[in-house]
N, C-alpha and C positions, 0 to 999 in steps of 0.2 A: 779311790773308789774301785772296788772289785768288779773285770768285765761285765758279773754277769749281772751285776747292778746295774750296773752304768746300761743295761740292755732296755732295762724299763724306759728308757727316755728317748730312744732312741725314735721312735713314730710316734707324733700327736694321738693321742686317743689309744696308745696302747698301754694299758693298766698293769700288764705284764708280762714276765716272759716267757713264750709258749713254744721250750724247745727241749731236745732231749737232758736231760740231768746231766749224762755224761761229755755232752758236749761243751754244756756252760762251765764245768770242773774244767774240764779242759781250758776253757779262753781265761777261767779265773787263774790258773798256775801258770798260761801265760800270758797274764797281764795283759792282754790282745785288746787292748782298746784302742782308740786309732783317732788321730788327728780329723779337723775339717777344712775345707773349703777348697778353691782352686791349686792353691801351691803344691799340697796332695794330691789330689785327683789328677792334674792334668801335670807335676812333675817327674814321675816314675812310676813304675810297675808297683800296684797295691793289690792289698786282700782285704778282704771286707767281708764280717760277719754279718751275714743278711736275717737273724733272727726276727728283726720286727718285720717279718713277709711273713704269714700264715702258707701252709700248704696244704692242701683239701684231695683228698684221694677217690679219684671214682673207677670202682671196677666190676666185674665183672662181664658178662656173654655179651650185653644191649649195651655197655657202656659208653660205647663210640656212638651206637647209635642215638642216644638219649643226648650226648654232649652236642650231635649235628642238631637236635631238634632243640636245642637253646643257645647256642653258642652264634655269634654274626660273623665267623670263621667257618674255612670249609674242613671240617675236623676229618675228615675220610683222608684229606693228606698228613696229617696228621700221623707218626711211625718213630719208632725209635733212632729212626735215624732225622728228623726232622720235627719240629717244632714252631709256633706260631705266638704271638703276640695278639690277642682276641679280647672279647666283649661278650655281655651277657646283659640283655636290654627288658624291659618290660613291655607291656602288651603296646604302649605308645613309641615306642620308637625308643626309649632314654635309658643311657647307660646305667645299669647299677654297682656296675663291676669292671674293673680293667684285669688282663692277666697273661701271665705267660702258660702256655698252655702244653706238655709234652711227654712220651711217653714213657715210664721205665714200669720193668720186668712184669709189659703187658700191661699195667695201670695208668691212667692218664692224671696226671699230677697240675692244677692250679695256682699258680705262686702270686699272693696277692695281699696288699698291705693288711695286716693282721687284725686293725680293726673293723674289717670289713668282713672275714671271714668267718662270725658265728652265724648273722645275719644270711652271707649267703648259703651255707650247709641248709639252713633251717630253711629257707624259702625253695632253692632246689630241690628237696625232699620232697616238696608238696607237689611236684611234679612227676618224682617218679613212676607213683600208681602202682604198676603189674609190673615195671621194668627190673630184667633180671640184671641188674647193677647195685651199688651200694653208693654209697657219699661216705665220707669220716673225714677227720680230723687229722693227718697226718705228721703237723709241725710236732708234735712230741716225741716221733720215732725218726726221721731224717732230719739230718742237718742241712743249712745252705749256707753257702758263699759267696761272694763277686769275687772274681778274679779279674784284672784290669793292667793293660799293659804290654807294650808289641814285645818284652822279653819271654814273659810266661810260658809260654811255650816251649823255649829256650830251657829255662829253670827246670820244665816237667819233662825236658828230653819227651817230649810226646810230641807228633804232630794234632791238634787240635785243629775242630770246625773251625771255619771262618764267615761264609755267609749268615747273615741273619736267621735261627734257630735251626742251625745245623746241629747236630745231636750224636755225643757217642758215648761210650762206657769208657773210664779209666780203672780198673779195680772195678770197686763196688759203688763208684761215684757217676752220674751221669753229668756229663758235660753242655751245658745248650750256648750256644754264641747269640750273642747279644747285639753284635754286628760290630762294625769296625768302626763310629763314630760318635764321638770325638778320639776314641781309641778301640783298639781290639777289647771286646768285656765275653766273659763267659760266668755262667750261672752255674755251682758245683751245688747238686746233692747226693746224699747218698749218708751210710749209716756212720754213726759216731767213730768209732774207730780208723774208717776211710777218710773222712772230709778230715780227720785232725792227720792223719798221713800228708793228707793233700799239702793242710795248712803249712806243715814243719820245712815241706817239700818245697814249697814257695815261698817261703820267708827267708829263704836265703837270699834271694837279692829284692823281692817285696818286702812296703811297708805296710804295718795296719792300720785302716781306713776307717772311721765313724760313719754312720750313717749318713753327714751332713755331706761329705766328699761323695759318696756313693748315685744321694740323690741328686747330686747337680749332675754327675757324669748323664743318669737317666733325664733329664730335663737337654742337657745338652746335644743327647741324643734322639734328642724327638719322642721318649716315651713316656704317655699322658696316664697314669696311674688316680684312677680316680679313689676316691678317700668317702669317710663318712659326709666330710661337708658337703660334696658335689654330687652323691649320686643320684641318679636320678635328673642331674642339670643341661647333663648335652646326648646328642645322636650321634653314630659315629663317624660318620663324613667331618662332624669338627673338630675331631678328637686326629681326621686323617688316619683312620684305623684301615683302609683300603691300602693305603701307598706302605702300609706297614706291613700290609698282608695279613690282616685279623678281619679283612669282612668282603664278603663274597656273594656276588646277584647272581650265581650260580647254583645254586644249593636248594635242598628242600626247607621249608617253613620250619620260623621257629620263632619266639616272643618277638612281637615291635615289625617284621619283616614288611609287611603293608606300608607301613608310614615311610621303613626308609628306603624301601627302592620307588617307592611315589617321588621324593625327592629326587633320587638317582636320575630318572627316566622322564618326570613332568617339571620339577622342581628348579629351582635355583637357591643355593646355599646364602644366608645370609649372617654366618658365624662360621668365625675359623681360627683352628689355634696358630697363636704365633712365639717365637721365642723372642722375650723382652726383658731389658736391664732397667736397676732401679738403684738412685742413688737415697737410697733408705736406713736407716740405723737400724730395722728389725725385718726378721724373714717374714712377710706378710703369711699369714694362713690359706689353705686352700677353699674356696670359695669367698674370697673375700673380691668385693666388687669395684670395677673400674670403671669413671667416671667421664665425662668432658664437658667441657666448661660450656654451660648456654644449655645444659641439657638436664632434665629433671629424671629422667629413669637412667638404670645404670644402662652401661653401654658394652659389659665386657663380666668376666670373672677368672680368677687365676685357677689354672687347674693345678698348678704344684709353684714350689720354690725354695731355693738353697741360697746359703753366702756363698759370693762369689770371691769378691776384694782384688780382681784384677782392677780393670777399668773402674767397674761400677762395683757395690758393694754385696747388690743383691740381681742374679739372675733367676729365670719362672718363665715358664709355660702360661699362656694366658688366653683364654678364647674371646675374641673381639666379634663385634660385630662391624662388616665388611667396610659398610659407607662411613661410619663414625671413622674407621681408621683409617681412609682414604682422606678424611678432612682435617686430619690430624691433631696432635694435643690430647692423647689418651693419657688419665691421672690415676692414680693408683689410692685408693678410699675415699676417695672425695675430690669433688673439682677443684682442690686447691691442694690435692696431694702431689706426692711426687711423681713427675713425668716419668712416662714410659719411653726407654729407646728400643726402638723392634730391629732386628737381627732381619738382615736381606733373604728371606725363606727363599726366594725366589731363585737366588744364584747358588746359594749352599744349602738348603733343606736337612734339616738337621740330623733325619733319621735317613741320611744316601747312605747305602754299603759301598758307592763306588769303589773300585779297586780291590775289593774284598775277594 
């Protein structure tokens, strides 16, 4: 199968490929389709066409300003030299978007699973009124990457970011760090010609990566990517979008802010994401709900999940709620599915830069 086929399949729910023409010629002449699961991901330095991400471009004069009055990040730190991992919630509190947020040549760039992104262009729009910004569609003129691996840097003879959305230019490519856990990741875009520089540049000692390697590493790393199943499902304190540095009780208003610093400051959290294995023969979907036995409502819902096949076969991201999982025997579809094993958040938290 030719890369840029093989591109369609690569996100649930995306019908197509929505990237520049020259770039997909490019992955088809080199065959750049990429293994999955952990043996990838977490054995050596890889690359990873990040095509099924949409990317949504806002610019102009108010743009910043406009992105603080919707975004549950403090977008004012926001610069080309730094970048943030954020949320864009409705008038209630609940997320309808996850993303990475950052800025090149002055334009703030959205990277976010691509079937989410016509819905969001179109509903942000109705927001903007008089603001002198614009919204578009940008995946068909930049390309993106993952790059994955404590060599890479090595390989680009560049010193790159290392903290979590530290931000620079290589060429014509912007580089954002992804943070150093379960490995050093950075996020390449930039124009066809550059990102396939990049690609050639790194493939001498990277290999290339499927989506399914890609999105365990983001599961692994504690990044909650919400999808068409879920949006709308959680607030971001359960997403832990604070410890990620995407939401801030510091800031001027913007959609949902009432409800979630109510919680913040009166409240007490009774949902929270946890990283969990599952000894399953299929990668459960996201929104798909988890159970426990004696209990007639669900108790939980998966916010992501990838093959794993170390220990277990499938690992996911999954928001519990707190006393069910305290009394433990959380099941995976039904109270007779398969048990959930949860990862110690407590001692390793999955998205730490420690040491970064």
């Amino acid at each position: 199968m030719a890369a840029g086929e093989a591109l369609k399949g690569q996100m649930p729910g995306c019908a197509a490929v929505n990237a520049p023409a020259e770039w997909v010629d490019f992955l088809d002449r080199r065959g750049a389709s990429g293994g999955e699961g952990a043996e990838l991901a977490l054995g050596g330095d890889l690359i990873a066409d990040l095509s099924h991400f949409g990317l949504i471009e806002v610019k102009g004069e108010e743009a910043g300003k406009f992105l603080g009055s919707m975004l549950t990040g403090d977008v004012r730190l926001v610069s080309e030299t730094l970048g943030q991992f954020t949320s864009w919630c409705d008038g209630k509190g609940r997320i309808q978007a996850t993303f990475w947020l950052f800025k090149r040549g002055g334009a703030y760039y959205l990277l976010l699973p691509e079937a989410l992104l016509p819905g969001v262009i179109t509903r942000l729009k109705m927001f903007l009124l008089r603001t002198k910004a614009t919204i578009t569609d940008a995946s068909g003129t930049l390309a993106r990457i993952g790059l994955s691996g404590a060599g890479i840097a090595d390989t680009l003879g560049s010193a790159l970011p290392e903290p979590r959305g530290g931000t620079m230019s290589v060429g014509d490519c912007t580089l954002l760090a992804l943070g150093c856990e379960p490995r050093p990741r950075w996020l390449a875009v930039g124009t066809s010609p550059a990102v396939s520089a990049l690609w050639n540049k790194a493939a001498a000692s990277a290999r290339p990566a499927g989506a399914g390697a890609w999105a365990l590493l983001d599961i692994l790393a504690g990044i909650p990517y919400v999808t068409t199943e879920t949006a709308g499902e959680f607030i971001p304190q359960m997403l832990d979008l604070e410890a990620l540095g995407g939401l801030s009780y510091k800031k001027g208003c913007y959609p949902g802010q009432e409800v979630i610093a109510r919680l913040h400051y009166r409240g007490q959290l009774k949902r929270k994401v946890f990283l969990a294995h599952a000894d399953c023969p299929e990668v459960p979907a996201p929104g798909t709900r988890l159970h426990r036995p004696g209990f007639d409502e669900s108790v939980g819902l998966v916010v992501s999940a990838a093959k794993d096949g170390r220990e277990y076969p499938v690992t996911m991201l999954a928001v519990v709620v707190l006393e069910r999982k305290a009394q433990g025997e959380i099941r995976l579809g039904s109270a007779d599915g398969p048990l959930l094993v949860f990862a110690d958040q407590d001692d390793d938290p999955p998205h730490s830069d420690a040491g970064c």
